[in-house]
Every structure is written in structure tokens, then in C-alpha cells.
N, C-alpha and C positions, 0 to 999 in steps of 0.2 A: 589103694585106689588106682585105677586104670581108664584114664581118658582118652578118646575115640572120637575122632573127627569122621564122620563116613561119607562119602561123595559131598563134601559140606562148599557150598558158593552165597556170595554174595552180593546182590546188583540191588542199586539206589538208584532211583531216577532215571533209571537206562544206564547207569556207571557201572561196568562193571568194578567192585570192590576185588574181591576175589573170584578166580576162576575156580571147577570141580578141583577138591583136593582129600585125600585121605591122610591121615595121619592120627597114631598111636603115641600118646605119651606116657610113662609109667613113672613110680614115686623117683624122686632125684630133680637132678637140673637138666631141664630142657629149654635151650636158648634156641629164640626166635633172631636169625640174622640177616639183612636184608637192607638196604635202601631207605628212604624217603620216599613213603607212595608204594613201599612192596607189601603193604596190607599185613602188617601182622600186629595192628590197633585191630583192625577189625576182625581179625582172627581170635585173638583175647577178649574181644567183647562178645563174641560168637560162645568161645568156653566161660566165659562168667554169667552167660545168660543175660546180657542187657541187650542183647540183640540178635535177632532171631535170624538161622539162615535163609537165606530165598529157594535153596531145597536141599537136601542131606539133612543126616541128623548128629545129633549128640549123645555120646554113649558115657556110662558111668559104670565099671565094672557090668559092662554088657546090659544095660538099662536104660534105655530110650529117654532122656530128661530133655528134650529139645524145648518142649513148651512150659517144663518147670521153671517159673520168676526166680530169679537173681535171689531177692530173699528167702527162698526155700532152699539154698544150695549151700553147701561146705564151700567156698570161695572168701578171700580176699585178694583185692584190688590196689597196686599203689602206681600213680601215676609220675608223670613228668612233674609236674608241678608240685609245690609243697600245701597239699592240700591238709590243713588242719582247721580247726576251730578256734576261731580268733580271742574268743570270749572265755575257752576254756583251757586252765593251767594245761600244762605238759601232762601228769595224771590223769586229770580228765579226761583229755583226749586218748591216751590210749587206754584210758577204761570203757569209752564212748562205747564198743561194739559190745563191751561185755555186760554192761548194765541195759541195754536193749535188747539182750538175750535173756535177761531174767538171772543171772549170776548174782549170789550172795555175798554178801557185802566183804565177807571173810575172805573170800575164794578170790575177790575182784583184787583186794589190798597186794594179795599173795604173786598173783600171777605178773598183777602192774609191776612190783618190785623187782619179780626176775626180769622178763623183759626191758625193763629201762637199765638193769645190770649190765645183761648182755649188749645193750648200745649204747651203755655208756652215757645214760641217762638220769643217773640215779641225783646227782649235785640241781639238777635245773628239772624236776618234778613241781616244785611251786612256782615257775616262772611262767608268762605265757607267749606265744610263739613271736610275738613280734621283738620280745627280749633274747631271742635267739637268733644266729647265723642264718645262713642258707644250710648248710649241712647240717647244725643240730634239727632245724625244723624237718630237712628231709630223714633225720634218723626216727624224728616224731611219727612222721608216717608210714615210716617199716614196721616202727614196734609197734603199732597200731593195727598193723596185718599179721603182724607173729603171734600176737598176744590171742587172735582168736585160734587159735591153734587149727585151722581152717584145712582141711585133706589137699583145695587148691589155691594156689598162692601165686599171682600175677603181679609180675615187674614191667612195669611197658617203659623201658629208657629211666630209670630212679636216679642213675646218676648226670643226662646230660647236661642240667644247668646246673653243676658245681665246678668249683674250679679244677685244673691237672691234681693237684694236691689232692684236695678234699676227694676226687672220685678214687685213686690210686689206693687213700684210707679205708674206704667203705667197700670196693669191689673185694678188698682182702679179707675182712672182716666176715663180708658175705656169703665168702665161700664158707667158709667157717659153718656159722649159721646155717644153710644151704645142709650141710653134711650131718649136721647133728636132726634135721626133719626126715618126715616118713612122708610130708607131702608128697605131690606131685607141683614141684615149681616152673613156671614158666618168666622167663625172661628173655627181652627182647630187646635190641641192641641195633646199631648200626655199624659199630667199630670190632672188625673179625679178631681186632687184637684183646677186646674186650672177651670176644666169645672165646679165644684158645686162653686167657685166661682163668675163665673161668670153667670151663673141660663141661665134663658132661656128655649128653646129646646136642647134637645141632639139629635147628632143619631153615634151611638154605632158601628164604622168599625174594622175587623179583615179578614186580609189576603186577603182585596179586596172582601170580603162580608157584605153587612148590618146586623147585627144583631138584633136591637134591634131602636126604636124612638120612641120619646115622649117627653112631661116636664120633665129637668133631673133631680131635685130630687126623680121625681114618678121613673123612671129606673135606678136612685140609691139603691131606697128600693123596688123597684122590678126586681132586672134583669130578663130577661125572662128566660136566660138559664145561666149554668156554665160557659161558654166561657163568655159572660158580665159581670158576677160578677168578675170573670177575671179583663178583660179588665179596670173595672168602681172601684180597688181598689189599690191602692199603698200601700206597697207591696200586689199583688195579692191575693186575697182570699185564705186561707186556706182550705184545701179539706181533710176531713177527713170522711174513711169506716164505716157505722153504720149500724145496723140492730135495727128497730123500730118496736113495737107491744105492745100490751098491756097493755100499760100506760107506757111503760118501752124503753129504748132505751139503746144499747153497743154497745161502739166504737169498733174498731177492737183491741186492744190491752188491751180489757176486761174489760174498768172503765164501771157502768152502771149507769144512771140518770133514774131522773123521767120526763116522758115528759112534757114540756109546754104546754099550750091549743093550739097554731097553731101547734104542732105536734101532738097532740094526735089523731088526724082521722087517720095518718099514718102508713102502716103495711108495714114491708118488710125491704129489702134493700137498702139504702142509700147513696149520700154522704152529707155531710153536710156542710155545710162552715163558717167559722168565718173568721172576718176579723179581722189584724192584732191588731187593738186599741182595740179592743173586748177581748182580752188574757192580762190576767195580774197576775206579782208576789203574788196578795193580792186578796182577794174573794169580790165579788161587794155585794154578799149577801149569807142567808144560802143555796139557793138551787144551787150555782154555784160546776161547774166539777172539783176538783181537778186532775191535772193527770203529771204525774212525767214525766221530761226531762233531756235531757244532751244537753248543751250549745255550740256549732257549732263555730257559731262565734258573737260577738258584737259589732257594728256599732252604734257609738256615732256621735251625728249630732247638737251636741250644746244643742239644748232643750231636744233633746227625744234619746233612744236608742234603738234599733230595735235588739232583739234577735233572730237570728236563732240558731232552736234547732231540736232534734230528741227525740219522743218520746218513752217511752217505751226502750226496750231492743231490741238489735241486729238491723237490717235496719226496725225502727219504721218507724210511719209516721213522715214527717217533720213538724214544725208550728213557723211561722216567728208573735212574739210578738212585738207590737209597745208601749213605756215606755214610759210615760213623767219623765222626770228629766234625769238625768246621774246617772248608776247604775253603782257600780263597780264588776262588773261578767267577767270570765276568763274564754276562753274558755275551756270546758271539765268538768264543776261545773256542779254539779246536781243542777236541779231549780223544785219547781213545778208552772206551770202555773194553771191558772184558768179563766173557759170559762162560762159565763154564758149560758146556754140551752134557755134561754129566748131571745137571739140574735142569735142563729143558724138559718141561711137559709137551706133547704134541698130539693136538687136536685135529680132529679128518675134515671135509669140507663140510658136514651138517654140525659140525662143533662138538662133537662127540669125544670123549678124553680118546686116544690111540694108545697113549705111552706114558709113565708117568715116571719120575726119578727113583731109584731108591730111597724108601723111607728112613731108613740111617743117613746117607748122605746128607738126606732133606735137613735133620733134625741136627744135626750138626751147629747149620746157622741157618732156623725156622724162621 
């Protein structure tokens, strides 16, 4: 099956939801990645048919199904929340879709068995969901969308109210599952590290605009524009002022390097961008930037610790450094970071990518 979004927009109440967007998805994993409010709830309810667009249509192997109900359609649906049946065992529930299809009681037994196999379900079939975790009831409601063995398969965020653990479990698993369907799956995400884990397609939403698709590590090491590199880096890409020419490049706050070869065609004005792993206390080699900061605040996260800082004197630019280990820095320490040139992207003045690193280099330490 091959689904087709054609000029498809969405407006509520005068909101716009989503702006015109096209997009093409085909059987595999296509992750929707994007923000809070980058509309791709209502892009999924657009492809499930519980909600109709304000104009474009919806294609299905090139067949206009815009105005076909939700229950005439090959779709399953699993949301944020652990949506089961409170009253009916673990079985039940993911036999639910199939005994409203009319399946034979033989055929229902068979299928429930594999599925709750596959997640792992099979010990807590006679319990009912309030005797279950947060994560076994969220596994209730996948296999509950697997089990109809359904051409489209919608994840809208499945794992974000479980704990680091629990979601690290199930996103692995997923892929799994994922790889063994002929669907066409959709999943949708806020955390980019979620999305290059789980590979695939991406397509890149911000503020109910498409931005950017493709295979998502080719739109991790290419965003097309600043808003993607944006959206596609936890914490955010760094954007720093530079003017470029003659083999030479200065930042705004006066450090000057020698260009790399993907910048050196480059003349003019800038910004440039490093992302946060890219910045470190300690120089990766000789040609890397040193350049002086004052330490904001620091954010320990067990493995790593994420510096925000300001650089330079007076309202520098900011640059949010990502550490592995635990550093003991306080805020208001002077630090020097260090950037290698050889991993800055650089964007023109309509934010348009200019330059982007080597994809080896990148991948090295993605």
C-alpha cells in the first residue's frame, strides 16, 4: 500500500492546524518528527480518516478515500495514553478489533497467542489492565493494533509517558516488529534521537508546516534549512554569526579560523551551526576554534552534562555544550569551548543549508 497526502491542510475555527503539504509514504517506517503544536496529531488523524482535511485529498494506492469513514479503512490507531478496556482481560482486549470484524473464534485464539508472544504478553492474558504496569498496558495497546494486521499502523508518541527504561525496552523491540510488517507505519515522535533510532523515513513538521523528507539519516546530515537542523537536534543546533571569505572565516565575537574544504567556496555572511556533542572542554584536533565562555547554567543527566553558556563578553552569543561524563562546572566559571570547523553546517541569510559537514566525519560522533 502506498499512502498520499495531496495538497492536504487543515483549519479549525480560523486555526490553522496544518498548512498545504504533500507527502508520499510507502510500506516501512515513516516517522513523523516535530515539536509540540507541529501538527502531526492532526496529520495522523487526516491519514486514519477521523478527520477530514479542509482541502487536498487522501490517496490509497492512487484512490481518492478522502471521504471514506475511519471504519471502512485498513488503519490501526495507538495513542499516547494507555487506552484499553478496563472491564476486559489482556485477551479481550486485543481480540476486541477482531471479534468486531467478524473473525472465527479459531482464528481470534490463534492470532491473540502470537501477538501477545511477540510482546511479551502471553504470562498476563487473564489479568485485567489495572493489574498491569504502565508499560504492560502500553504493550496491550500495540498488540491490539498488530493483531489486526491492518496495511496502516499509527503510533502518535506510544512511548512518551513511560519511564527512560521502559521506553529504551519497547522502542527496541519496535523496531523489530516494524521490520517484520508489510504495512505502511507511521510514527511520530518529538525526540530526533527517538527518530535516528529508529531509521527509516523521516518527514521533518514545525508549526503545521512540512519542512523537510527523506531517509532520516540523509536529513539529519542534510537539513535542508536552519528551522530542521533546529527541529532534527536535541538540544537545538547552535547558531552562531560569521562572515566567510578567503579561506578565512570570523565569528561575530572576533575568533577567526581557517576554513574547511565544504566551506571554502563560501563568501559573505553566515550563520553557522554546531550541534551541542560537536562543543567540547578539550580540542578534537589542531585546527579546532577555541573560544572563551561564561557558564549559565549546568544540567547533569547521569551520563552527560549539557553546558549552557554565553560567549564572549557582554550579551554574546549563547552555545549549549553536550559532555559525556559529569563535569563539576558552577555556574558563572569561565570555560573555553572548542568547535571543530570541520563539523559546522552553514546556513545563508533565508536559512537555506549552504554547507554541510562530511557525512563520515558527522557519523563518527552523530
Amino acid at each position: 500500500m502506498t499512502l498520499t497526502l495531496d495538497a492536504v491542510s487543515r483549519v479549525v475555527q480560523g486555526q490553522t492546524h496544518l498548512y498545504p503539504l504533500t507527502l508520499t509514504l510507502h510500506p516501512g517506517l515513516n516517522v513523523l518528527l516535530g515539536p509540540t503544536l507541529a501538527g502531526k496529531t492532526s496529520l495522523m488523524r487526516i491519514m486514519a480518516g477521523l478527520d477530514q482535511p479542509s482541502a487536498g485529498r487522501v490517496l490509497v494506492d492512487g484512490q481518492d478515500v478522502t471521504g471514506v469513514n475511519v471504519q471502512k479503512r485498513s488503519v490501526a490507531f495507538v495513542y499516547q495514553q494507555f487506552v484499553n478496556y478496563p472491564n476486559f482481560t489482556v485477551f479481550e482486549n486485543i481480540a476486541s478489533p477482531l471479534r468486531i470484524a467478524g473473525v472465527n473464534a479459531a482464528d481470534i485464539g490463534a492470532r491473540v497467542h502470537d501477538v501477545a508472544a511477540l510482546m511479551h504478553l502471553e504470562p498476563m492474558l487473564g489479568r485485567l489492565p489495572a493489574e498491569l504496569s504502565g508499560g504492560q498496558q502500553q504493550r496491550v495497546a500495540i498488540a491490539r493494533a498488530l493483531v489486526k494486521d491492518a496495511d496502516l499502523l499509527l503510533f502518535d508518541e506510544p512511548l512518551v509517558n513511560l519511564d527512560y527504561k521502559l521506553r529504551e525496552e519497547l522502542r527496541a523491540e519496535m523496531q523489530g516488529i516494524f521490520a517484520r510488517r508489510s504495512a505502511v507505519v507511521v510514527y511520530s515522535t518529538t525526540e530526533p534521537f527517538e527518530a535516528l533510532t529508529l531509521g527509516g523515513q523521516v518527514a521533518v513538521l514545525s508549526e503545521g508546516r512540512l519542512l523537510q523528507a527523506g531517509n532520516t539519516l540523509e536529513v539529519y546530515h542534510h537539513p535542508a534549512t536552519m528551522r530542521v537542523g533546529q527541529v532534527f537536534s536535541d538540544p537545538p543546533i547552535n547558531l552562531l554569526d560569521a562572515t566567510l571569505g578567503g579561506g578565512q572565516g570570523q565569528l561575530a565575537g572576533g575568533e577567526r579560523f581557517a576554513l574547511p574544504p565544504h566551506l571554502a567556496g563560501l563568501d559573505g555572511a553566515y550563520r553557522l551551526g554546531v550541534r551541542a556533542n560537536h562543543a567540547g572542554l578539550r580540542p578534537e584536533g589542531p585546527d579546532d576554534l577555541p573560544m572563551g565562555a561564561v557558564v549559565n547554567i549546568a544540567e547533569l543527566s547521569g551520563s552527560e552534562t549539557y553546558l549552557h553558556t554565553r560567549l564572549g563578553a557582554g550579551d554574546g552569543a549563547h552555545l549549549v555544550a553536550q559532555l559525556p561524563g559529569i563535569h563539576p562546572v558552577t555556574p558563572g566559571q569561565a570555560v573555553t569551548l572548542h568547535v571543530s570547523p570541520r563539523r559546522m553546517f552553514a546556513f545563508d541569510s533565508a536559512g537555506a543549508l549552504a554547507a554541510a559537514p562530511s557525512r563520515t566525519l558527522v557519523e563518527v560522533n552523530a
